[in-house]
BADRENTI-737446 format. One record per residue (C-alpha): x, y, z. Coordinates in Angstrom, 1 decimal. Layout:
<atoms>
<atom><u>X</u><v>Y</v><w>Z</w></atom>
...
</atoms>
This chain:
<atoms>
<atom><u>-110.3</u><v>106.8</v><w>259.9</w></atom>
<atom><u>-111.4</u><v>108.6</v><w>262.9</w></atom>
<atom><u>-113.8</u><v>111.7</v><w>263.3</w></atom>
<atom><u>-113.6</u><v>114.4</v><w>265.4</w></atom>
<atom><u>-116.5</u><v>116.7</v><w>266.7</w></atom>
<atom><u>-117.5</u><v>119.7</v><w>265.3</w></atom>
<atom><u>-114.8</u><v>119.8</v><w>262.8</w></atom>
<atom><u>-114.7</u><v>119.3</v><w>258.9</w></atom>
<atom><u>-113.2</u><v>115.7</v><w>258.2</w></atom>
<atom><u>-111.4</u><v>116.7</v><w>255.1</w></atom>
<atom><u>-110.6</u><v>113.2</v><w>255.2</w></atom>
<atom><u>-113.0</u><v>111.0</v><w>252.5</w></atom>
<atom><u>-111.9</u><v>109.6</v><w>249.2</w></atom>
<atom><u>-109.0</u><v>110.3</v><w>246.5</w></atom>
<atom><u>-108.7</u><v>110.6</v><w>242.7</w></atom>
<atom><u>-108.3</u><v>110.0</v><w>239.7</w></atom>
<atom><u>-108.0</u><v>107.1</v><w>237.3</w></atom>
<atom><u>-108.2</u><v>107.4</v><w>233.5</w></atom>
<atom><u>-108.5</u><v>110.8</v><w>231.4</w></atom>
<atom><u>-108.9</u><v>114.0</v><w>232.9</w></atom>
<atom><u>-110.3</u><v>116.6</v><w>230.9</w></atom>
<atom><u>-110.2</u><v>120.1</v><w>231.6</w></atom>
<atom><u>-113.3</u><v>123.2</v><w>230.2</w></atom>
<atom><u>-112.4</u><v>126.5</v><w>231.6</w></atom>
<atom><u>-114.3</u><v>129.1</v><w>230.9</w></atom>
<atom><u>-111.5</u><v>131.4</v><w>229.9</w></atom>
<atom><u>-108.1</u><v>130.5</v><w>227.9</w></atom>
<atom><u>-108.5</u><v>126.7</v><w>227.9</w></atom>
<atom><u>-105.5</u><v>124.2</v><w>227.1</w></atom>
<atom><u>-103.7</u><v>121.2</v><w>228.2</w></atom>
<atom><u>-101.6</u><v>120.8</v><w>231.4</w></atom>
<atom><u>-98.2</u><v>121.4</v><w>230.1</w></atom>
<atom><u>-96.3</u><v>121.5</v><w>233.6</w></atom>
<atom><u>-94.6</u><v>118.3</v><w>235.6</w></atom>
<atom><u>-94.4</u><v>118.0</v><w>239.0</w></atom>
<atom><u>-92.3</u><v>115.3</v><w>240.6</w></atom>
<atom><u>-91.8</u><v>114.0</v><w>244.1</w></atom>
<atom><u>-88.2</u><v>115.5</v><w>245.1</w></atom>
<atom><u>-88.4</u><v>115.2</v><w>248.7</w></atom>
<atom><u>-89.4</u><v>111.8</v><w>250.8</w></atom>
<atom><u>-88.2</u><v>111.8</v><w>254.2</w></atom>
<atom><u>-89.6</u><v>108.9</v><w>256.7</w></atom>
<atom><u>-90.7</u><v>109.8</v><w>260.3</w></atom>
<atom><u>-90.3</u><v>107.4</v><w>263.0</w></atom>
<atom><u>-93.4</u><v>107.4</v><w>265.5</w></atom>
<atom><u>-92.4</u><v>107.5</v><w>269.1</w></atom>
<atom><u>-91.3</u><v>110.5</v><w>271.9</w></atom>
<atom><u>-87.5</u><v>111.3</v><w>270.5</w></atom>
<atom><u>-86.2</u><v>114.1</v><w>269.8</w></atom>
<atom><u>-87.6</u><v>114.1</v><w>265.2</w></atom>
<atom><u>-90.1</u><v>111.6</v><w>266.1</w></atom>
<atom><u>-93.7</u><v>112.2</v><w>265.8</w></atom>
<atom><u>-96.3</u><v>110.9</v><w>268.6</w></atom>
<atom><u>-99.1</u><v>108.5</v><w>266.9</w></atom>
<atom><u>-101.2</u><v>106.4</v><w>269.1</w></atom>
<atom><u>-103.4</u><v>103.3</v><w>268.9</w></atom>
<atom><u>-105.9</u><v>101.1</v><w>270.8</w></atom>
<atom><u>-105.1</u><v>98.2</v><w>271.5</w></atom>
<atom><u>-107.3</u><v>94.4</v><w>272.1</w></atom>
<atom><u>-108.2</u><v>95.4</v><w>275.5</w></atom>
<atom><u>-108.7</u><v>99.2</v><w>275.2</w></atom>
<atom><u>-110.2</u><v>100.1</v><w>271.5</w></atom>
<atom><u>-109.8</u><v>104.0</v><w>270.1</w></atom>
<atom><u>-109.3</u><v>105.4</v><w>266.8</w></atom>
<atom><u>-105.8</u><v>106.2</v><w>265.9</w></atom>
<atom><u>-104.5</u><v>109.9</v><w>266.9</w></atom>
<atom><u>-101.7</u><v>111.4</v><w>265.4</w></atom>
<atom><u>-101.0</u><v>114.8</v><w>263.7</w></atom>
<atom><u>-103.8</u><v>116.7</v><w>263.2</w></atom>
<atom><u>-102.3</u><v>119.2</v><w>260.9</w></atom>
<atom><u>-99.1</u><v>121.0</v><w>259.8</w></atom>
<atom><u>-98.5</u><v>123.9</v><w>257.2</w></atom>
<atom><u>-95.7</u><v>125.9</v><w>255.5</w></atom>
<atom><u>-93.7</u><v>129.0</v><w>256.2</w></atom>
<atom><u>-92.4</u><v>131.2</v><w>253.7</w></atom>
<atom><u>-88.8</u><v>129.4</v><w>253.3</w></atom>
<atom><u>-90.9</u><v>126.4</v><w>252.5</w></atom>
<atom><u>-90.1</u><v>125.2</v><w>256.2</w></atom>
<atom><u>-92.9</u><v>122.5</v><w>256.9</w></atom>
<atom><u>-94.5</u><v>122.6</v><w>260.6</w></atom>
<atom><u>-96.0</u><v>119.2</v><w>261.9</w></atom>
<atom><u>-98.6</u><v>119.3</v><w>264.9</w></atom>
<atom><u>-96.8</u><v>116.8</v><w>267.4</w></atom>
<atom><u>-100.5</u><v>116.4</v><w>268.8</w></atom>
<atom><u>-99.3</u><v>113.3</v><w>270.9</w></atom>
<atom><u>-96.6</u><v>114.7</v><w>272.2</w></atom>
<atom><u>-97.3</u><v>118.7</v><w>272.7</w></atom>
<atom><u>-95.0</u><v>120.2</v><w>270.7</w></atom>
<atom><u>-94.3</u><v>121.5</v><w>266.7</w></atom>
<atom><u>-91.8</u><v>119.4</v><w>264.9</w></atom>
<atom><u>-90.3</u><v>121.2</v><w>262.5</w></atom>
<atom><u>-88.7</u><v>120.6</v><w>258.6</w></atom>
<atom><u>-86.2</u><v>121.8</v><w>256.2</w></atom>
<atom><u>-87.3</u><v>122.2</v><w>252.5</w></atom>
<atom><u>-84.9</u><v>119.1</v><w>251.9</w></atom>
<atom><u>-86.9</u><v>117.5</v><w>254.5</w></atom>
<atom><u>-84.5</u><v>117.3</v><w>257.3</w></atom>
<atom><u>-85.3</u><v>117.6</v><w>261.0</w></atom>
<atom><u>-84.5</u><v>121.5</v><w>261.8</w></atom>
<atom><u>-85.9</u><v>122.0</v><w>265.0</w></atom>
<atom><u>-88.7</u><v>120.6</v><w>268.5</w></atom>
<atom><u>-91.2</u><v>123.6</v><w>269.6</w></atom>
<atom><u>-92.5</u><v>122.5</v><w>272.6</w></atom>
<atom><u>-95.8</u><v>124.0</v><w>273.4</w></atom>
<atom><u>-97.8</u><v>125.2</v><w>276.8</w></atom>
<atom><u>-98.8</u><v>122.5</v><w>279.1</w></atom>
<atom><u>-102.3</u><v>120.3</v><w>277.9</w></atom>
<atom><u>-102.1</u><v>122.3</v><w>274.5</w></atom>
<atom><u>-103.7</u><v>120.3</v><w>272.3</w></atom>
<atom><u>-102.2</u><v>121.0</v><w>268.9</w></atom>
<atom><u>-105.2</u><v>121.1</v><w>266.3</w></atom>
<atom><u>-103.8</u><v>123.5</v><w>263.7</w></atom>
<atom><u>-101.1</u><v>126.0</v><w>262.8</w></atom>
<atom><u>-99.4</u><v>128.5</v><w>260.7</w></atom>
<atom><u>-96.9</u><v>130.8</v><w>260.4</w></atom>
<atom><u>-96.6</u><v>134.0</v><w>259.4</w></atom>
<atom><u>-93.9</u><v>136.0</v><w>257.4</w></atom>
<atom><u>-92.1</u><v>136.7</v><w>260.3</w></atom>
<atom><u>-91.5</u><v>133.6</v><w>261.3</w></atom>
<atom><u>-94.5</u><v>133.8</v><w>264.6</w></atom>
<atom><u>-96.2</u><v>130.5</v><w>265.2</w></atom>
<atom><u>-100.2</u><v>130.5</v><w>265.6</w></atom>
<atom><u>-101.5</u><v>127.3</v><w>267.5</w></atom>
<atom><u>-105.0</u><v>126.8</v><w>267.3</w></atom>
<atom><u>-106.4</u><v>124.8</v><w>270.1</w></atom>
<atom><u>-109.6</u><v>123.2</v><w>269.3</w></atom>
<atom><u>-110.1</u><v>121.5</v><w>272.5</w></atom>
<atom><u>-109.9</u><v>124.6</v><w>274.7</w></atom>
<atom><u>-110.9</u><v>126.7</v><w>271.8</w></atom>
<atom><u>-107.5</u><v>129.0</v><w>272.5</w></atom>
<atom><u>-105.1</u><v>130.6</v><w>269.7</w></atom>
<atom><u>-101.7</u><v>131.0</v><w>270.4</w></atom>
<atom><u>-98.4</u><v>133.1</v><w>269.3</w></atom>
<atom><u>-95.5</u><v>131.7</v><w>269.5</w></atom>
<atom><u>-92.4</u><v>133.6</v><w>268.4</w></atom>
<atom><u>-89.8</u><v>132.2</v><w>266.2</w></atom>
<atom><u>-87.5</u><v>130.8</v><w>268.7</w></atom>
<atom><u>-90.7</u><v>128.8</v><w>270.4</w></atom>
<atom><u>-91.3</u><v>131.1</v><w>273.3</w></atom>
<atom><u>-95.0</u><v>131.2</v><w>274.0</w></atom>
<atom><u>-95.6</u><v>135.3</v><w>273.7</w></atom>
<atom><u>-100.0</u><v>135.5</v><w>274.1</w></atom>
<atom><u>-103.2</u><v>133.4</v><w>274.2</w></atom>
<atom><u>-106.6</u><v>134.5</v><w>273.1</w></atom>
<atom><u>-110.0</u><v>132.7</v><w>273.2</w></atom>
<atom><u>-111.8</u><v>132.3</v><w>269.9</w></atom>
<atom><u>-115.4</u><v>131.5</v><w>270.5</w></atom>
<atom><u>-116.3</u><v>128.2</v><w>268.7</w></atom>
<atom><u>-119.4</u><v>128.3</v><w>268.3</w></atom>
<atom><u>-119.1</u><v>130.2</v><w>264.8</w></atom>
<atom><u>-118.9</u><v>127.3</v><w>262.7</w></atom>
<atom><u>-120.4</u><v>123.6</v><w>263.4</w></atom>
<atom><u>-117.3</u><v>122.3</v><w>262.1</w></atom>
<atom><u>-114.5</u><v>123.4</v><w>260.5</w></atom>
<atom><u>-111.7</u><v>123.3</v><w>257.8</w></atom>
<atom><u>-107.5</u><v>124.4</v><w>257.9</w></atom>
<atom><u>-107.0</u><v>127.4</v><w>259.6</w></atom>
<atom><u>-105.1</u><v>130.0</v><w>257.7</w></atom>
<atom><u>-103.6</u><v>133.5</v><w>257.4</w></atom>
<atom><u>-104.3</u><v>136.7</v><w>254.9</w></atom>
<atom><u>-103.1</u><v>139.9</v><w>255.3</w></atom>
<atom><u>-102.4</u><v>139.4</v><w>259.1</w></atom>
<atom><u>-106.0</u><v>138.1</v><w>260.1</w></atom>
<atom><u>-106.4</u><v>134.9</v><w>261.4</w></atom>
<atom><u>-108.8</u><v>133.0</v><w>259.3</w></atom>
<atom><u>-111.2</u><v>130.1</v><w>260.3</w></atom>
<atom><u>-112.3</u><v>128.1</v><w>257.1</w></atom>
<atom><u>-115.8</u><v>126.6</v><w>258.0</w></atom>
<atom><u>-117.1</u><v>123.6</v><w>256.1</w></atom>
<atom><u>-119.3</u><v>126.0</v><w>254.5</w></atom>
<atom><u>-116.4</u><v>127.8</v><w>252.9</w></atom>
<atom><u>-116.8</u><v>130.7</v><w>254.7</w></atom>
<atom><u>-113.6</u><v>132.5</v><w>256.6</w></atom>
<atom><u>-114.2</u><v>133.1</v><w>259.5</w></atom>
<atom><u>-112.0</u><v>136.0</v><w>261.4</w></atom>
<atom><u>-110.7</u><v>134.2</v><w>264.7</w></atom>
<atom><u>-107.9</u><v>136.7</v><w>265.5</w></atom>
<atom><u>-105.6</u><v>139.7</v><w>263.8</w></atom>
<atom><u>-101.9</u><v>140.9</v><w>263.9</w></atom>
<atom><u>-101.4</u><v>144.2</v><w>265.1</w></atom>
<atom><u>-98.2</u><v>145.3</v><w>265.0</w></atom>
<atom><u>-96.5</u><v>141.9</v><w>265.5</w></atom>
<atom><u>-98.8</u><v>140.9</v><w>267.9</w></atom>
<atom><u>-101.9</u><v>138.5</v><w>268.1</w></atom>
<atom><u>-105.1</u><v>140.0</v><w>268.9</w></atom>
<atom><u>-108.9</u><v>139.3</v><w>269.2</w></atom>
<atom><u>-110.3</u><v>140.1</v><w>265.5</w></atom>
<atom><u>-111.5</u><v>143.6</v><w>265.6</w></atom>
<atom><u>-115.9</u><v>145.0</v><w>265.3</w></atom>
<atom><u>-115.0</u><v>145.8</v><w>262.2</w></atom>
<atom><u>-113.7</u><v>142.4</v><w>261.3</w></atom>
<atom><u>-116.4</u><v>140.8</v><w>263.3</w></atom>
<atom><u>-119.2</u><v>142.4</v><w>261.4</w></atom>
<atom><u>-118.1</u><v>142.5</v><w>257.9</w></atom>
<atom><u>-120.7</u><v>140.2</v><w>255.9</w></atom>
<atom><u>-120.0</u><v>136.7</v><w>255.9</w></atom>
<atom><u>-119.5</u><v>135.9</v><w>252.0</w></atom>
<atom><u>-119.1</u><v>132.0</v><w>250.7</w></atom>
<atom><u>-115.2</u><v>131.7</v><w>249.2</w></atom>
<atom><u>-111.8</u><v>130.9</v><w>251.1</w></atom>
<atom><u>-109.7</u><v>134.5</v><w>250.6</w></atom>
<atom><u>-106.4</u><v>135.0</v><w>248.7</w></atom>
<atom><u>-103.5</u><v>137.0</v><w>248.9</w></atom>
<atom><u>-104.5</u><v>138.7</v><w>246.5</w></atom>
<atom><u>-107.6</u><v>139.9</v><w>247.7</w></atom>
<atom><u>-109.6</u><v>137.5</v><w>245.5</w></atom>
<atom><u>-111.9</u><v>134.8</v><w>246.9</w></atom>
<atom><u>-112.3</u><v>131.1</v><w>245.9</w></atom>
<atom><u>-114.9</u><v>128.8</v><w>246.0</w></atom>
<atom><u>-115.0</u><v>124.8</v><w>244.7</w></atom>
<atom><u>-117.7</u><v>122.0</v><w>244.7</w></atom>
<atom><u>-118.7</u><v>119.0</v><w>243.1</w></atom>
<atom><u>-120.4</u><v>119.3</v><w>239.6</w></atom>
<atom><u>-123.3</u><v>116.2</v><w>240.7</w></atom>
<atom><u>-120.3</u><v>113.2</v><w>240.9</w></atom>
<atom><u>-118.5</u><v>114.1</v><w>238.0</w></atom>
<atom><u>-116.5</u><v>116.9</v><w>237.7</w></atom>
<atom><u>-115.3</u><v>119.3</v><w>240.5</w></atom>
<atom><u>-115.5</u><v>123.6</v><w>239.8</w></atom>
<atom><u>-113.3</u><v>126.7</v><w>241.1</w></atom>
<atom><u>-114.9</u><v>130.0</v><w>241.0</w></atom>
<atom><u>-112.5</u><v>133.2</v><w>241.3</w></atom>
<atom><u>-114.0</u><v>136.4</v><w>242.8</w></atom>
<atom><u>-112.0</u><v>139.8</v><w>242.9</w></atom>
<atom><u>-112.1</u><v>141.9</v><w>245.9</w></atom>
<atom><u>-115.4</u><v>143.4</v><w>245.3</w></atom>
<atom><u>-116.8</u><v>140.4</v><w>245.0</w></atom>
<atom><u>-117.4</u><v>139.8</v><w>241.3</w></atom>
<atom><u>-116.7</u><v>136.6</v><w>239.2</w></atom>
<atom><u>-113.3</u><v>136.5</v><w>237.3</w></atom>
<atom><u>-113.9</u><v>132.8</v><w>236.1</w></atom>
<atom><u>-114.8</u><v>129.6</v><w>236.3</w></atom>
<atom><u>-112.7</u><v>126.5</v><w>236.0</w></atom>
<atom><u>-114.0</u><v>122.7</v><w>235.5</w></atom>
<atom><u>-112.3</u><v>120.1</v><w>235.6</w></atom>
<atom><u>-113.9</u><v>116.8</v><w>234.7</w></atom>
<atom><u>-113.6</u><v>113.7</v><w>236.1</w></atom>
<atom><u>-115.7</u><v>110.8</v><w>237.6</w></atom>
<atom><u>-116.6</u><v>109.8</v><w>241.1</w></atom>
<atom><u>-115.8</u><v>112.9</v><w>242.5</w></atom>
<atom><u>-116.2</u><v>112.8</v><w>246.2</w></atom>
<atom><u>-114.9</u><v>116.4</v><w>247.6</w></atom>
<atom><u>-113.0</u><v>119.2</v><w>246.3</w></atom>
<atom><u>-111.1</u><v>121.4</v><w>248.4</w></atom>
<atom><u>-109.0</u><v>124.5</v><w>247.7</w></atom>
<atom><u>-105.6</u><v>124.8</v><w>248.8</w></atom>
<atom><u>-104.1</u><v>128.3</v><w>247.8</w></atom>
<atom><u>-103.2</u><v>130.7</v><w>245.8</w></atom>
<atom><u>-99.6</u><v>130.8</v><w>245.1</w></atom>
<atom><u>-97.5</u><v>134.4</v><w>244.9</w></atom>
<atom><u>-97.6</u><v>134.5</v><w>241.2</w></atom>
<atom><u>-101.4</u><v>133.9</v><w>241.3</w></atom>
<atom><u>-102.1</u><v>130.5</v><w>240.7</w></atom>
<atom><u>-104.5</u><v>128.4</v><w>242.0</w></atom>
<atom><u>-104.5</u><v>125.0</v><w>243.3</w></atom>
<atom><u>-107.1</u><v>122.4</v><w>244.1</w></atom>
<atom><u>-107.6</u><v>119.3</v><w>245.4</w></atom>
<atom><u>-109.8</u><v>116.5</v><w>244.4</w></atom>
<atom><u>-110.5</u><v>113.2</v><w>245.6</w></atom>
<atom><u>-112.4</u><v>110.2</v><w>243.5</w></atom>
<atom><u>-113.6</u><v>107.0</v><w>244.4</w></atom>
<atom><u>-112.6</u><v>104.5</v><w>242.7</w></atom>
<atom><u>-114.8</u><v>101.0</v><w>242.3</w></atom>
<atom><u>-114.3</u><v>98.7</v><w>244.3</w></atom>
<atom><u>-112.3</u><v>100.1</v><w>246.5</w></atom>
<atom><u>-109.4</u><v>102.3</v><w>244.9</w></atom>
<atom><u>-109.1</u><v>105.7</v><w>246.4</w></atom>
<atom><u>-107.4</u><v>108.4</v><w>244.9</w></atom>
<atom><u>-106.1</u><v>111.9</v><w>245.6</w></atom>
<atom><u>-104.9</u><v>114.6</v><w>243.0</w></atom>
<atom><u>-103.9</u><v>118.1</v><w>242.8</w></atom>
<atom><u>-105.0</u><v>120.2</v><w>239.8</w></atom>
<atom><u>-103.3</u><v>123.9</v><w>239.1</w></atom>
<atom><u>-104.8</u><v>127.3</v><w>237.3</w></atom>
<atom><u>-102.7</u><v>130.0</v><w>236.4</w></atom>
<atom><u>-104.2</u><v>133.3</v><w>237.3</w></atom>
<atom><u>-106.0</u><v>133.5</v><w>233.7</w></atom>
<atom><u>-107.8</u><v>130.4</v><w>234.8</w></atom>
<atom><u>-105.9</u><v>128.1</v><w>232.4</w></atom>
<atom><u>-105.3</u><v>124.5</v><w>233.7</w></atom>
<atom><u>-101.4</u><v>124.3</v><w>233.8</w></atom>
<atom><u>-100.9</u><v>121.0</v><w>235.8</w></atom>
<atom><u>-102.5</u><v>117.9</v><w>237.3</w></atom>
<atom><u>-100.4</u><v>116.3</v><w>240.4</w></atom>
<atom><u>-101.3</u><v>112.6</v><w>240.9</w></atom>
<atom><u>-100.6</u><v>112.1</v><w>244.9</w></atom>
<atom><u>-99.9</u><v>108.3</v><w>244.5</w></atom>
<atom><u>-99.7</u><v>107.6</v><w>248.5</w></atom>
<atom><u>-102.8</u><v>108.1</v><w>250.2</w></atom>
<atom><u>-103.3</u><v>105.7</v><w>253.2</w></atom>
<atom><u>-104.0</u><v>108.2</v><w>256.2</w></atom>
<atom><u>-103.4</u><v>106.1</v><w>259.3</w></atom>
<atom><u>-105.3</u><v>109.0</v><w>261.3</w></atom>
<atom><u>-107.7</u><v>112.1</v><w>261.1</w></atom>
<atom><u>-106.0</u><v>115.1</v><w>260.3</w></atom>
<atom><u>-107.7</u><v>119.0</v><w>259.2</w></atom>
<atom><u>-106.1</u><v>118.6</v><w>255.8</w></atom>
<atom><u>-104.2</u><v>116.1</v><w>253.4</w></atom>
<atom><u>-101.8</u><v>118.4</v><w>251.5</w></atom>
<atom><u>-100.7</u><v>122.4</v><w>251.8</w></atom>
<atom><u>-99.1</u><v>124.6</v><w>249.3</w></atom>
<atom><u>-96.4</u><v>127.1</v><w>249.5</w></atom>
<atom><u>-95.4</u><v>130.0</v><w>248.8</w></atom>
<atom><u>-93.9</u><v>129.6</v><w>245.7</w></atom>
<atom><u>-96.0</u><v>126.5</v><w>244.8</w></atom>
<atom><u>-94.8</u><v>123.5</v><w>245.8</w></atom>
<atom><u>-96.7</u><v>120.6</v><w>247.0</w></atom>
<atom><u>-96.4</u><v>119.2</v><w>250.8</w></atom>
<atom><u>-98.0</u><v>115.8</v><w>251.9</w></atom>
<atom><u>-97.5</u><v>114.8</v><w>255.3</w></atom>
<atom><u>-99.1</u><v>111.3</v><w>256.0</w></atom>
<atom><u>-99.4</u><v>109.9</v><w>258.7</w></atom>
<atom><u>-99.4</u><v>105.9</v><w>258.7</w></atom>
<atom><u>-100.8</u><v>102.9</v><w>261.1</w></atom>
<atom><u>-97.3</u><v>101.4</v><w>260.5</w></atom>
<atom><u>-94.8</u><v>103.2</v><w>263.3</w></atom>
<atom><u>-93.9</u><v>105.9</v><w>260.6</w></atom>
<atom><u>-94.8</u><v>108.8</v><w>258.8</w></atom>
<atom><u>-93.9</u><v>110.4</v><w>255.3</w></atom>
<atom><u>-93.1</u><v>114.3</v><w>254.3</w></atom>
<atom><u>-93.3</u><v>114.3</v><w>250.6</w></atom>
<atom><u>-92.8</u><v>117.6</v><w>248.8</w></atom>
<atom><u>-93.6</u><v>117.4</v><w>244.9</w></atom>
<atom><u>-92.1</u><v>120.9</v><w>243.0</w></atom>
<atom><u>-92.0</u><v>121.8</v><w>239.1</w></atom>
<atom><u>-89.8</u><v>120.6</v><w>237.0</w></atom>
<atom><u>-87.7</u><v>123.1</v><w>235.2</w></atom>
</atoms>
C-alpha cells in the first residue's frame, strides 16, 4: 500500500476472527440482523468508457500503485468512483451497473467526493487544495480554494446540513465550504469560528466519536447537539488496529468499522451497527480486503443503510460490492 502526504491513510489492518462480544452501556443484546452481499459487479482497469484508470511501476520505473482514491453514495444509493487516473467520476446503479462518465476540469486531481440531495457533485482536490460543484448532468458550475493547512492530514470528506465537512485524523470536522441556496460557497465567519469539538457530525445533529480500547476492543461515543453524552457502545474484540466511523443512517443508526490483525498475517475488516438506543443490531464481516491501492476510505454507507465496498485490486480489475439487510 502506498501513502500519501498530509492525509489520513485509513488504510491499516482488518477484523475479526473468532467471537465478538458486544457491552453497551444502554439496552444491550445480541446482533439479530443479516446482511448479505447482493451486489458484485467487476470493473475492468483501463481508459474505456466503465473502466476505471489504475496504474503501476514497472522493473525499470518503480511507484506505488495509484488508483481511486475515493468514491461515495448519493441518496438513490448511486455509488460515485473517483476515476483519479483518468480525470473523471464513474458512476453506478444500485444494481451495480455502469450509469454514467463525469468528466472533470483539466489536471483535476480527483481525491474525494460527494453528493448532495440534489444530485450536485463536490470534488475535492487535494493536490491543488480546490473544491468543486459539479451539477447533476457533469457541467463544472464553481471552484473554491479550501486552505489546507487546517488539518496535517485527513480523513473522507463529507456533507451535513449543506456544509462541507473536512474529517481530520483527529476526528474533528472541519468546515471547508457551504451550500447557499444551491450553490457552493466559502464556509462562512460564523462557521469558521465555531469551536472545534472532537466527533464526526450526524444528520441528526448528534456527534460521534470511536477509538481503540488499548488493542482489544474498539468504542463509539454519541453526543447530542449540545454536546452531551447519549451513550457509549463497546464492542470487544482482539487485535484491534483502527476504528473508524462511517454514518449515521436516516433512521438513526450507527455504523462502524473495525479492522484487526490477525497473527501471522490475516487481516480483517468488519462493519458493526447501533440502532439509535445504542443496541448492537448487526456485525458485517467484509470477506474481501486486498486494496491494490491507497484510497481515503475502505467502505461508505447510505442513506438507508446499506453497505458499499469498492476495492480496488493489483490484478487489472476492481470490485463494487454492496451488502443490504435481509428482510
Amino acid at each position: 500500500m502506498n501513502s500519501k502526504n498530509g492525509v489520513l491513510i485509513v488504510m491499516t489492518l482488518s477484523v475479526l476472527l473468532g467471537m465478538l462480544i458486544f457491552f453497551p452501556e444502554k439496552g444491550g443484546c445480541q446482533p439479530r440482523e443479516v446482511y448479505k452481499k447482493q451486489v458484485s459487479t467487476v470493473i475492468e482497469h483501463g481508459k474505456a468508457e466503465s473502466r476505471i484508470g489504475f496504474l503501476r511501476g514497472t522493473k525499470d520505473v518503480e511507484f506505488p500503485p495509484v488508483g481511486p482514491e475515493s468514491f461515495s453514495i448519493d441518496s438513490r444509493g448511486y455509488t460515485y468512483i473517483c476515476d483519479t487516473v483518468n480525470q473523471r467520476i464513474q458512476v453506478f446503479s444500485p444494481d451495480g451497473s455502469h450509469q454514467l462518465s463525469v468528466a472533470l476540469a483539466e489536471s483535476t486531481v480527483a481525491g474525494d467526493i460527494n453528493v448532495d440531495d440534489t444530485g450536485n457533485l463536490f470534488v475535492y482536490d487535494d493536490v491543488q487544495g480546490k473544491l468543486s460543484q459539479y451539477n447533476p448532468s457533469g457541467t463544472l458550475h464553481k471552484t473554491i480554494v479550501v486552505d489546507m493547512t487546517q488539518w496535517q492530514s485527513r480523513g473522507p470528506m463529507h456533507i451535513v446540513n449543506d456544509v462541507v465537512y473536512m474529517c481530520t485524523s483527529d476526528q474533528e470536522d472541519v468546515p471547508i465550504g457551504q451550500i447557499v441556496n444551491g450553490e457552493l460557497e466559502a464556509p462562512s465567519e460564523a462557521l469558521q469560528n465555531s469551536p472545534m469539538a472532537k466527533g464526526i457530525h450526524g444528520q441528526s445533529g448528534k456527534t460521534y466519536y470511536v477509538k481503540k480500547l488499548s488493542m482489544n476492543g474498539a468504542q463509539v461515543e454519541v453526543f447530542d447537539t449540545a454536546g452531551a453524552q447519549l451513550f457509549t457502545g463497546t464492542v470487544e474484540v482482539e487485535n484491534v488496529a483502527s476504528v473508524t466511523f462511517l454514518r449515521e443512517d436516516v433512521q438513526g443508526n450507527i455504523y462502524i468499522q473495525t479492522e484487526r490483525f490477525v497473527p501471522p498475517n490475516k487481516i480483517l475488516l468488519d462493519v458493526h451497527k447501533f440502532d439509535e438506543q445504542g443496541n448492537y443490531t448487526a456485525h458485517i464481516p467484509i470477506p474481501e480486503n486486498n486494496y491494490g491501492s491507497w484510497s481515503v476510505k475502505l467502505l461508505d454507507v447510505g442513506k438507508h443503510g446499506d453497505i458499499h465496498q469498492f476495492l480496488p485490486t493489483r490484478m487489472g480489475r476492481s470490485y463494487l460490492h454492496i451488502f443490504r439487510k435481509e428482510q
